[in-house]
N, C-alpha and C positions, 0 to 999 in steps of 0.2 A: 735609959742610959744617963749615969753622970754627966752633966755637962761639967768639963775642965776649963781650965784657960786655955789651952790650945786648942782646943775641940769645939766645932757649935753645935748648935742643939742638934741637927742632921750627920753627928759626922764626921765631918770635915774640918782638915788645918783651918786653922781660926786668919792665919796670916796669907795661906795662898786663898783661899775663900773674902778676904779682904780684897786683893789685887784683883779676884775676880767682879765682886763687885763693884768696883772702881770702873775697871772696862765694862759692866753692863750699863752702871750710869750716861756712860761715854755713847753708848749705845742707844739708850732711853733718849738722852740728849739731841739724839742724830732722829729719833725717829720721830721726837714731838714737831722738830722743824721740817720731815717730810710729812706730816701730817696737815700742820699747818700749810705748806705748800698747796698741798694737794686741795686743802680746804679755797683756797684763795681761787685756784685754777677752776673747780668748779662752780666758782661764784662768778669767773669771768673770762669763760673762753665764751669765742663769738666764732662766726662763720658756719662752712659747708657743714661741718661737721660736729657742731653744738650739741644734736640731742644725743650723738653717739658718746661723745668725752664730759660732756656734763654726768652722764650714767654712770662711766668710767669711771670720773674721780670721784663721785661718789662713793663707787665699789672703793678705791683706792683708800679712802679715808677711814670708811669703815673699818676696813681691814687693818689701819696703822693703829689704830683706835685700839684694838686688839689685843695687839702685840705689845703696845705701850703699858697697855695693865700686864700682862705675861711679864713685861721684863720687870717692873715695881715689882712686882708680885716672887719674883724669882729674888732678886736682891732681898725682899725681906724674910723671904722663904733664907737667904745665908747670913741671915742675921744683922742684917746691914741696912740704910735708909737711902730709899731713893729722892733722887732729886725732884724737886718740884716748884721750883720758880722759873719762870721764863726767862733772869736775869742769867741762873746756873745753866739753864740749857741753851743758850748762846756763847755762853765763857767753851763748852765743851761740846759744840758741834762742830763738825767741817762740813756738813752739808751748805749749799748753796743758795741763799733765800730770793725766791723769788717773787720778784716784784709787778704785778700789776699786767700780769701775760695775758693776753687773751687770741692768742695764736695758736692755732693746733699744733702745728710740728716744732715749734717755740716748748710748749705746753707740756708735748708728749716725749721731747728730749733734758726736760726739767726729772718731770719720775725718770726715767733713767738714770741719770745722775748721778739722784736720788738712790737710784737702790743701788746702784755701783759702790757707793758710799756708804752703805750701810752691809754689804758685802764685804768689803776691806776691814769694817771694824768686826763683824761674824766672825769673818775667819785668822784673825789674830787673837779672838778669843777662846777659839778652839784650843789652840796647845796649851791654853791655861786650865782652861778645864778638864783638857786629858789629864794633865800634870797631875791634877790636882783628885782624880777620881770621881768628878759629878756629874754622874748621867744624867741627871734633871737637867740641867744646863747643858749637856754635849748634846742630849735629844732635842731642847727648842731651836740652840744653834741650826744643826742641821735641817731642824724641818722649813725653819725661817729661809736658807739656804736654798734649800730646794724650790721653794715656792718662787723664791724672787730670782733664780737664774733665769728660769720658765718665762715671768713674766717679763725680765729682760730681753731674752728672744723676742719673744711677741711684740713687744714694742718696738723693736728695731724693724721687725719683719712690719710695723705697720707704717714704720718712716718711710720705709722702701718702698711703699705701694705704689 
């Protein structure tokens, strides 16, 4: 395929495929600081419940670890650069930094938050993506979606215990 001016190498309006990437960075941004969270929380939750939520956020980190390459990877997958300083992903997060927690229900109401936060920015990217025609991106949204309503329940349901 010719690549035009309007067109990126996939495809896609060169100008709504901008705006898209714009909000994944927003996204990437939100997820390096639930990452780092989550890294911190596994460095220093104490109590009953230490070997269970040290495991946890381990699994937790792993997994943002993931997602953080999928989103870079998707922004340059639309021809675009992701962010990568710590300076740009604090201008562009609204996640919550957590400080020095070492409390489980403290701990496990921080990832909440956390994916709450990262939920609101998913699906406000949704209608951009529809707009815009890019199942690559409508697919991660959604599957990212799915996984962290799920583990949103779960957490709640383990505040409740």
């Amino acid at each position: 395929m010719k690549k035009t001016k309007h067109i990126t190498q996939i495809g896609l309006d060169t100008k709504q495929s901008e705006t898209l990437a714009s909000q994944l960075n927003v996204l990437l941004a939100n997820y390096q600081l639930y990452y780092q969270n989550a890294r911190g929380l596994h460095w220093n939750i104490k109590g009953k419940h230490f070997f269970q939520l040290h495991t946890k956020f381990e699994e937790i980190y792993t997994d943002a670890q993931e997602k953080i390459d999928l989103i870079a990877e998707r922004i340059l997958t639309l021809g675009f650069t992701p962010l990568h300083t710590f300076s740009d992903y604090l201008k562009h997060t609204t996640i919550k930094e957590g400080k020095q927690i070492s409390d489980a229900n403290e701990a496990v109401a921080l990832v909440i938050s956390g994916l709450q936060t990262i939920i609101i920015v998913e699906r406000e990217m949704l209608q951009t993506a529809e707009k815009l025609g890019d199942e690559g991106s409508l697919t991660l949204l959604t599957d990212f979606i799915s996984q962290q309503e799920k583990e949103i329940w779960m957490y709640n349901a383990w505040l409740n215990q």
